[in-house]
C-alpha positions in Angstrom: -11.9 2.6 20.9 -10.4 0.6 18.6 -12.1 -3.0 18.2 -10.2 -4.4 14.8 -7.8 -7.3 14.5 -4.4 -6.5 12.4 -2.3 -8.9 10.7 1.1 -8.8 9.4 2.9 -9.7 6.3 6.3 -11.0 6.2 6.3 -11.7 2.5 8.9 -8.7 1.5 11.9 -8.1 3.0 11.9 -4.3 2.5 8.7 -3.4 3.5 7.0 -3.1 7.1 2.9 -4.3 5.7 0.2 -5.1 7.7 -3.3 -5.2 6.8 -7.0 -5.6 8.9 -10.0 -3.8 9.9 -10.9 -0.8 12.2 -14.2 -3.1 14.1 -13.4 -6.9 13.1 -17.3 -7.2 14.7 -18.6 -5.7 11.6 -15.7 -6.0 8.9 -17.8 -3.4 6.4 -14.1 -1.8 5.6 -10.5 -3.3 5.4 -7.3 -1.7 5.2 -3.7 -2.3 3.5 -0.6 -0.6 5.4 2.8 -1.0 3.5 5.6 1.7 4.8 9.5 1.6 4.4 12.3 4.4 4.2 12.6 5.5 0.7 15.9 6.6 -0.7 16.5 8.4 -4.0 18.4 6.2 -6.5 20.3 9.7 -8.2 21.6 13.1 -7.1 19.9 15.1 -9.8 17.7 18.2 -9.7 14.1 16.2 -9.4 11.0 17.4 -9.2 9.9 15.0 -6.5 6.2 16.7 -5.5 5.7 14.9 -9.6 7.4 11.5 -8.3 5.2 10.9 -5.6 1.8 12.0 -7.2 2.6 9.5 -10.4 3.9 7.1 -7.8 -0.1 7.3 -5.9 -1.4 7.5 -9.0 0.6 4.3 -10.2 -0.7 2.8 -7.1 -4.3 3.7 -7.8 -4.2 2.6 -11.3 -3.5 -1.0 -10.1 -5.5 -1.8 -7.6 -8.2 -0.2 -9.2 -7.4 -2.2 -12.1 -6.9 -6.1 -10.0 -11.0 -4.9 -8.6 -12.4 -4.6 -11.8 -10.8 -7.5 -13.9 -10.9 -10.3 -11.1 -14.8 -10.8 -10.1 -13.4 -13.2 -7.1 -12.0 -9.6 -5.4 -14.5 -8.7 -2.7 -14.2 -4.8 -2.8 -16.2 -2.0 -4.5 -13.9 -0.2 -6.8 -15.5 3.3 -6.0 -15.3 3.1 -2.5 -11.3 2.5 -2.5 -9.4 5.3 -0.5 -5.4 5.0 -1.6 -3.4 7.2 0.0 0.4 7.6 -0.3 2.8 9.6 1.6 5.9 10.7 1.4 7.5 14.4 2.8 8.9 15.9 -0.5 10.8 19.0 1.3 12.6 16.0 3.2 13.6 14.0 -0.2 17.6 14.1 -0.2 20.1 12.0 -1.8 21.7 10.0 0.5 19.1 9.9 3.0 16.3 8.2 3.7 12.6 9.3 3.8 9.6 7.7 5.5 7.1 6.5 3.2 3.5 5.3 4.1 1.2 3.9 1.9 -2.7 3.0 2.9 -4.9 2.0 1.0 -8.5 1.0 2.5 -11.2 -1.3 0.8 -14.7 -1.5 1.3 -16.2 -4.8 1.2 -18.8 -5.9 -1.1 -20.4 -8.2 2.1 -19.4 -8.7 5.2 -16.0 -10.7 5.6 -13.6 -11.1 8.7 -9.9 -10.2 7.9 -8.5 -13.2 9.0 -10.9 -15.4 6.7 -9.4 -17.5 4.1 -12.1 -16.2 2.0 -10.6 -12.5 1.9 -6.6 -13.5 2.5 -5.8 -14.5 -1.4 -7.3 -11.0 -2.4 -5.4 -9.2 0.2 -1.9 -11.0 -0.9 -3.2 -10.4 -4.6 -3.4 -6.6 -3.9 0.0 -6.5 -1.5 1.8 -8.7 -4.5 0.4 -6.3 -7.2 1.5 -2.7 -5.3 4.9 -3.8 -4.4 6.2 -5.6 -7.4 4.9 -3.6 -10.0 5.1 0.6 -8.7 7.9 0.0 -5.4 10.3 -2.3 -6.5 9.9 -1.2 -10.4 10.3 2.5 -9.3 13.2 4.7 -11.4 13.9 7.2 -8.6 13.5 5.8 -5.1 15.2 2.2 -3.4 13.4 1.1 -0.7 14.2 -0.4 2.7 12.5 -1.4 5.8 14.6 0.4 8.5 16.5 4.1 8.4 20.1 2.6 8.8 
């Protein structure tokens, strides 16, 4: 039974992002959703099983990076779980693919997801992902609906 509180983000106009906890009665573990329809940018011969693993790993790298250089973060950076997916055998130009990132964060203490306490980390983290690895990415455009 699922006892957690979810919140949405309206902040990007091509991405579907919500964030919260699985038991918001003991917040020990938060998690980050962003998912959108990913469309290759070129109609080459790519290997896209390489895109997508640099493309976790580039989303690794930086919120593993924002954890250790901002002390004001809440999360343990050993205990973060990112996980991005993307079906490579379905990657076509021309069409669309759906994409989901998560990426889930274990508190340092216990925090509610809706406290203004965790909120400017949350955005920090959202802000970071998206700007820097999906809207900077050579090979895919991304979109929040299929159409």
């Amino acid at each position: 039974m699922k006892k957690g509180k979810e919140l949405k983000v309206n902040d990007f106009k091509n991405y579907n992002i919500v964030y919260g906890s699985v038991n918001n009665k003991d917040p020990k573990a938060l998690y980050i959703n962003i998912s959108a329809w990913a469309e290759p940018k070129m109609d080459s011969e790519i290997n896209y099983n390489r895109v997508i693993r640099d493309t976790d790993k580039s989303i690794r790298q930086i919120i593993y990076n924002l954890i250790d250089r901002d002390n004001q973060i809440p999360f343990f950076k050993d205990k973060t779980i990112v996980d991005f997916d993307i079906k490579e055998s379905g990657v076509k130009y021309g069409k669309r693919s759906f994409t989901n990132c998560e990426v889930t964060l274990y508190t340092k203490q216990e925090i509610p997801v809706n406290s203004d306490t965790i909120r400017p980390s949350i955005k920090k983290l959202i802000d970071s992902s998206i700007n820097s690895v999906f809207e900077k990415n050579e090979y895919f455009n991304f979109h929040k609906s299929k159409k």
